[in-house]
N, C-alpha and C positions, 0 to 999 in steps of 0.2 A: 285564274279567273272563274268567276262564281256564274252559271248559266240565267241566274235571277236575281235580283236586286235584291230580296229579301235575306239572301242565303249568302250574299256577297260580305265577306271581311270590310271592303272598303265602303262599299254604299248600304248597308243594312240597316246602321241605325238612323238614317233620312227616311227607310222605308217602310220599319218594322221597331218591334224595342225587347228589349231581352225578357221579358214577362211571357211575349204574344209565342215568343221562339223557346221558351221552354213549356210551355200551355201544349205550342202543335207540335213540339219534337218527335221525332221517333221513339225514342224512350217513355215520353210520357202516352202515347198515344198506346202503346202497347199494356203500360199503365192501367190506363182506363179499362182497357178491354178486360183487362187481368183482372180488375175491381169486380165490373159486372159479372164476372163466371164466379169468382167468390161470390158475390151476394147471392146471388142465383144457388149458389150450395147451399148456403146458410139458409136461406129460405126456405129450399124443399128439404132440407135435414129438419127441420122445426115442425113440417110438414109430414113427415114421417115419409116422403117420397125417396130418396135417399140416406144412408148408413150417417149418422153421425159422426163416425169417425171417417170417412172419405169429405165431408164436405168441411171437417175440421184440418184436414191433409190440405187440402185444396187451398183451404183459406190461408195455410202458412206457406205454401210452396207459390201462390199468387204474386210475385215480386217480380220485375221486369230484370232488375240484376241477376237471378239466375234461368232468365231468357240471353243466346247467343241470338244475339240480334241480326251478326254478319250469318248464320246459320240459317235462321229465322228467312230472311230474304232469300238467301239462295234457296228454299224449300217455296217460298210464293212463287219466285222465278219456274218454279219444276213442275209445280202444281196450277199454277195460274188461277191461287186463292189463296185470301190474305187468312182466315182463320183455318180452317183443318191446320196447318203445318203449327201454328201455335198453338191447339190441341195436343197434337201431336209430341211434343216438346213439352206440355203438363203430364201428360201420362207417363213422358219416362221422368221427370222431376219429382212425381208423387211416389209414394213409398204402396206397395203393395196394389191393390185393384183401384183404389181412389181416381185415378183416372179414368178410368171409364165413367167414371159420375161425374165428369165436368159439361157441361152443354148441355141437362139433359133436357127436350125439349125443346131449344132453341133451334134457332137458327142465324146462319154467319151475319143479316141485317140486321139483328135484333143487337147483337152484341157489337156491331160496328155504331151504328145507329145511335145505340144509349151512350155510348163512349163519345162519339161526338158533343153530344147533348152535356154531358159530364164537363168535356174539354169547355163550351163554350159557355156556360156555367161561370166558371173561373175565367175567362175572356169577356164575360160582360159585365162581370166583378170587376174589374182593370178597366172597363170602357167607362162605366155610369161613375167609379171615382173618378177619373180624371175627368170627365166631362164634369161633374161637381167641382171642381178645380177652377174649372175653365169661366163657372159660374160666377163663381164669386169674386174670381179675378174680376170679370168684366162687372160685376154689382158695385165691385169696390170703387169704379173708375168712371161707374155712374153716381156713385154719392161722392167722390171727390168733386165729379165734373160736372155737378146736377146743371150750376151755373154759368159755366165757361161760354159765354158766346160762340159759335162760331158760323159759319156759310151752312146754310142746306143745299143742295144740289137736287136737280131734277133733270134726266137727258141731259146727264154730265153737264148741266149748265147752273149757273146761281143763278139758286131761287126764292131762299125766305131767308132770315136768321132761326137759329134753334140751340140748343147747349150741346155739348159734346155729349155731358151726362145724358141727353137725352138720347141720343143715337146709343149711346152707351148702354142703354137700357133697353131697344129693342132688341139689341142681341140678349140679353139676361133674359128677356121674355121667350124669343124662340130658345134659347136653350133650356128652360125650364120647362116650356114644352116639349123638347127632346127627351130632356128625363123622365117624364109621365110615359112618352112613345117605350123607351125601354124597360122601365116599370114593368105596363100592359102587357107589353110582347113577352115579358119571360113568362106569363103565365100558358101561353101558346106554343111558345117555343120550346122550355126546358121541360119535357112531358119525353118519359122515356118509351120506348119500345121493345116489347117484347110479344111476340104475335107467334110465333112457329113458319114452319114454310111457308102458309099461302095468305096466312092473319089469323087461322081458326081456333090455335094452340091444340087441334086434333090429338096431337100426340100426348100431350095431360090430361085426356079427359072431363072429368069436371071438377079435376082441381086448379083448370088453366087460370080463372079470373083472380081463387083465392095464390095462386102464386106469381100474377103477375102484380097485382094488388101491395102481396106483401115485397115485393122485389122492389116497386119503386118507392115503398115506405121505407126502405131499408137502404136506397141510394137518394133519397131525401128530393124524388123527380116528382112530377105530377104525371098519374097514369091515365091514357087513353081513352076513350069508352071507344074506338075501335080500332084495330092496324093504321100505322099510317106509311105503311113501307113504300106505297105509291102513292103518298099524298104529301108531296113536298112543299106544301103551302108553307107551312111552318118556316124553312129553310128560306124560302121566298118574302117570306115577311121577315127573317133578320138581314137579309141583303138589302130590303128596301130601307128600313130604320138605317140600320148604319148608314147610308149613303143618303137619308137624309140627314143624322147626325155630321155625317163628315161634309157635306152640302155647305151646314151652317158654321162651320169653323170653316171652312172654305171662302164661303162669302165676309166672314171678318178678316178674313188672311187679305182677300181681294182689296177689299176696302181701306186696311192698310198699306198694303201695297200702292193702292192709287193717290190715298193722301201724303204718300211719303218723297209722291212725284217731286222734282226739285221747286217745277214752279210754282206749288201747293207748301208742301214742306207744313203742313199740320201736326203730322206723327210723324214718327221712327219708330222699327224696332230696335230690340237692344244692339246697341254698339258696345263692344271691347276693344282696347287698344288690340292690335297683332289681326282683328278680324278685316280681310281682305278683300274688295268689289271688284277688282281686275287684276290682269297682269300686266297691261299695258296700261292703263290711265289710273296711276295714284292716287286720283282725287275719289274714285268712285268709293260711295258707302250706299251700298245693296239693299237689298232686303232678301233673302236668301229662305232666312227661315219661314218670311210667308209665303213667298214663290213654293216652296216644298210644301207646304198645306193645302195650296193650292192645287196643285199637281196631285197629291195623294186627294182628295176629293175627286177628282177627275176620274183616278181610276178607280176610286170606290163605287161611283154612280155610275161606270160603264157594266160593272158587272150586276147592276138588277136588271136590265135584260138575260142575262146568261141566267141568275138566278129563277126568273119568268118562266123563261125555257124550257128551266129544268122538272116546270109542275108538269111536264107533256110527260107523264111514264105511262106505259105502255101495260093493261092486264093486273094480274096481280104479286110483281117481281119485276123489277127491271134493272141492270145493274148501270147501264147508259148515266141515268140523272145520277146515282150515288159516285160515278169515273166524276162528272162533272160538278160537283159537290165537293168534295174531296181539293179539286184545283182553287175553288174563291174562295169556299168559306172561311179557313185559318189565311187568306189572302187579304178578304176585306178586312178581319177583326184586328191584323197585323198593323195595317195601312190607317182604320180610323183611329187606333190608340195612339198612334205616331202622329197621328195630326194632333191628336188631344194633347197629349204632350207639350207639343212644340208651339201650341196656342198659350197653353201654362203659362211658358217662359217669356212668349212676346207679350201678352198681356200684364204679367208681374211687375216688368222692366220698362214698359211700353212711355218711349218719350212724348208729351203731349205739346206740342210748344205752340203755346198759347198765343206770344207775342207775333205770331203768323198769322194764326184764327184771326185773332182782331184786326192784321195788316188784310187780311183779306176780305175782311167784311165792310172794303173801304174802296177796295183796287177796281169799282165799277161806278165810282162818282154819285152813288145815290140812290142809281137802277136798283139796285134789291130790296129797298123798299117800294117798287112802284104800286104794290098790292096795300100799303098801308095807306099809302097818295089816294087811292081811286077810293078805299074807302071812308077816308074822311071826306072826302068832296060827295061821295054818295049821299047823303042829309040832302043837299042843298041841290044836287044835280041829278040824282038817279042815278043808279050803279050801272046802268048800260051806259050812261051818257058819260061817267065819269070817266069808265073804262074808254071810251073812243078816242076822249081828248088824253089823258095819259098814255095811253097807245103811242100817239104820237107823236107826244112829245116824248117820252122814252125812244121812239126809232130816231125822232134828229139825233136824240143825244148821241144814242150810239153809232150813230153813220159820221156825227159830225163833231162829235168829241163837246166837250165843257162838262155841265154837272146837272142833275136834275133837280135841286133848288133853286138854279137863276132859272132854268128853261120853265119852270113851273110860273114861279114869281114873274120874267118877263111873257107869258102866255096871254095873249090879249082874251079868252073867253076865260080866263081863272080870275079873272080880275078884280079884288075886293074878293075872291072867293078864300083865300087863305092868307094869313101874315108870313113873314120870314120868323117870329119866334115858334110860330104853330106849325110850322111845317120842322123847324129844326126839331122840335119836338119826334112829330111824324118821321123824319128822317133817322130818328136813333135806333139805330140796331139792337140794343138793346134792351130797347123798349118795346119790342115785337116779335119775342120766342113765343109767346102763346100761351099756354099749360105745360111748357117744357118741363119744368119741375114739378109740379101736380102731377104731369102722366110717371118721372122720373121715382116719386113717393111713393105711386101708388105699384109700380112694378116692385119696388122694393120691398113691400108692405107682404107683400105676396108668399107663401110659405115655400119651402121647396120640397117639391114629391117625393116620398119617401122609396129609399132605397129598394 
């Protein structure tokens, strides 16, 4: 038994996906780190800050495969520090003095820090394609559905007609404003660090800006104009995006889930013969995979408080925010690419059954156009007046059952005020989505923010 869902053989890939789990492995995390102390070589070797041939030692000997990793650990465990004992372990890997010119200048946030930033680099590569996925699924199912009838709801109740496409298209809309959010933010976010102990780079002199400069030209980051070793804003603003990203595939998972209700039955997700809704009642077909999107939203948007939190550091060093750093961030990036996914596949397959839509835009005798009644009587009555007397005859209807064509037509103050052809008119559903496809054109119309 796995102590967390992510890490779990049986429940991992509901929670995480094998990209996010080789991104924050052990292996590659120590990767990254390896990366940075290379560049960091190659840079002040060019610099003439160190020997050429130590920062050429360095750069070959930088591989995590000849890091013992069970080694590695037990030496953090001893020292109770994740880099010295991986220094430690370059030095004897490198040939002659070359270790000693690993880290020069550095310090252990600097090279934790950029490695992070590295890691999530390639974590939001996986995020913003599958969320482009997720777009176009849902673009496609607005220009199938530009047209589709179906119920609008307001406080879970029917309230107008509108098109499927249409609802279909305000998700395309906020997720292409997600894409802009993720855009924006890697220019905030992925900006590497490299500061020396306290931010000052004191111990390079004043070669610290031209070699933190050429370091993160050289790991392709954007550099600072100053430490942000306690200014975790950055880290705070990719917990909040994601957990708005995973928000909004949340709220489609929801929405399908609630049309999928049996006595709606609008949508489904995909069904497969052999796919099971109980153990006990046979008839059940679930919805599982939005119930799971759902869920991983949940816990995406719990952790931008803890992300908040974590801008509280203390001075100039604190190791508290990067302990708790360390816990969400490869957690949320895990959680929103599994949702992105799993929305992929519900939207690709996503049953629409129409022949419902329409039986539904019928199952309230009339009521859901009582807004198109009051305004065509508004001409002749006045839109408060028209509203009073439809008011009411809409509340007999629904206290006392029949249809709001006769109750309109037998209405002694309507009288001579509509025909029964001009109201079956007014009564078509159809005839009153609005700009549903106009608004569905124009989200379409719309370019998508570039990667």
């Amino acid at each position: 038994m796995s102590s967390y869902v992510i890490d779990s053989a049986l429940f991992r890939d509901q929670f995480g996906t094998q990209a996010m789990r080789d991104i924050f492995s052990d292996g590659n995390t120590v990767q990254k780190w390896l990366d940075v102390e290379a560049a960091l070589a190659r840079v002040q070797a060019r610099l003439g800050i160190i020997p050429q041939a130590a920062a050429d030692e360095i750069q070959h000997k930088a591989r995590v495969e000849l890091i013992d990793l069970q080694a590695l650990k037990a030496e953090m465990d001893r020292t109770s520090h994740p880099i010295v004992p991986l220094l430690r372990a370059m030095k004897k890997a490198c040939h002659g003095d070359a270790g000693e010119y690993i880290h020069w200048g550095a310090t252990t946030q600097d090279i934790m820090d950029t490695g992070t930033v590295l890691q999530l680099r390639d974590a939001l590569r996986e995020i913003d394609s599958a969320m482009r996925v997720v777009l176009d699924k849902a673009a496609a199912l607005a220009k199938t559905h530009r047209d589709t009838t179906m119920v609008a709801r307001s406080h879970g109740q029917q309230a107008l007609p509108i098109t499927f496409g249409f609802k279909a298209a305000v998700w395309v809309a906020e997720l292409r404003r997600n894409l802009l959010r993720l855009s924006q933010m890697r220019e905030r976010v992925l900006v590497g660090q490299f500061s020396g102990a306290v931010g000052t780079l004191a111990a390079l002199g004043d070669q610290g800006i031209e070699v933190q400069e050429g370091l993160f030209r050289e790991l392709g980051l954007g550099a600072p104009e100053i430490t942000w070793h306690v200014s975790r804003d950055g880290m705070a603003e990719l917990a909040c995006v994601l957990g708005i990203c995973a928000s909004t595939l949340g709220k489609i998972a929801h929405e399908i889930y609630t049309l999928q209700k049996t006595e709606t039955a609008e949508l489904e997700e995909p069904f497969s013969p052999g796919k099971v809704g109980s153990s006990t009642m046979p008839h059940k077909r679930n919805p599982p995979a939005c119930e799971t999107v759902v869920a991983l939203s949940r816990i995406v948007r719990s952790t931008v408080p803890l992300a908040l939190e974590s801008m509280m550091a203390e001075h100039e060093r604190d190791k508290i925010v990067l302990q708790t750093e360390r816990e969400f961030v490869s957690r949320t990036c895990s959680m929103t690419h599994a949702a992105a996914l799993k929305m992929v596949n519900v939207l690709d397959r996503l049953s629409v059954r129409t022949r419902n839509m329409e039986r539904n835009l019928h199952i309230q005798n009339g009521l859901l156009l009582s807004e198109a009644v009051m305004m065509h009587l508004s001409d002749a009555l006045g839109r408060q007046e028209a509203h009073e007397i439809v008011y009411r005859v809409c509340m007999e209807v629904f206290e006392q059952g029949g249809n709001l064509k006769d109750a309109i037509l037998n209405e002694p103050e309507l009288k001579g005020r509509i025909s029964a052809q001009e109201l079956d008119r007014v009564l078509d559903p159809h005839a009153y989505i609005g700009l549903s496809g106009v608004f569905v054109d124009r989200v379409l119309d719309l370019p998508v923010p570039a990667a």
